[in-house]
C-alpha positions in Angstrom: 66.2 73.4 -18.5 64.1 71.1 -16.3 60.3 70.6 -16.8 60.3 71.6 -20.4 56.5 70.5 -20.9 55.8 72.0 -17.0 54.5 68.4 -16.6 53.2 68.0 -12.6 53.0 64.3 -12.7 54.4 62.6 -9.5 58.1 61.6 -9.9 57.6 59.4 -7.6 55.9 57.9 -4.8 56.6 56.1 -1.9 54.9 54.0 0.7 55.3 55.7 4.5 52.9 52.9 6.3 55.0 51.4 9.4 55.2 48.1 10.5 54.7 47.1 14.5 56.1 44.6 16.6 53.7 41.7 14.8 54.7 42.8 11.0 50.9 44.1 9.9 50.0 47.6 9.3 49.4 49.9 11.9 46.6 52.6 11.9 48.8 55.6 10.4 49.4 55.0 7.0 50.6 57.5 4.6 52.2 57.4 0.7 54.7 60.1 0.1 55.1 61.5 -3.1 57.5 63.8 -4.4 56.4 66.3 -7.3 58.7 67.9 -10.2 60.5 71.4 -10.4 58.2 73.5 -12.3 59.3 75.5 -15.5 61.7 77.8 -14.5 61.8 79.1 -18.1 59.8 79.3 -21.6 59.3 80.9 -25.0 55.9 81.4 -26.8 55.8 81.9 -30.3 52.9 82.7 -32.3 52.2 82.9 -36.3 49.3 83.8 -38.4 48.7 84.5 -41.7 
């Protein structure tokens, strides 16, 4: 089982900004993150007295 807490924190992230001919930022600049499987399964229990 992946996910077990079905957290959606990023995995991970990455910077997508690109670099022209002088080696500074150009305009477009993005970050790229990639986000975790979600709960594909689960079991609920519940108990009173």
């Amino acid at each position: 089982m992946t996910n077990l807490f079905d957290n959606h924190n990023y995995t991970s992230v990455i910077d997508g900004s690109l670099l022209n001919k002088t080696f500074s930022y150009s305009i477009n600049a993005a970050a790229i993150a990639a986000l975790p499987d979600l709960r594909t399964f689960g079991v609920k229990a519940k108990y009173s007295f």
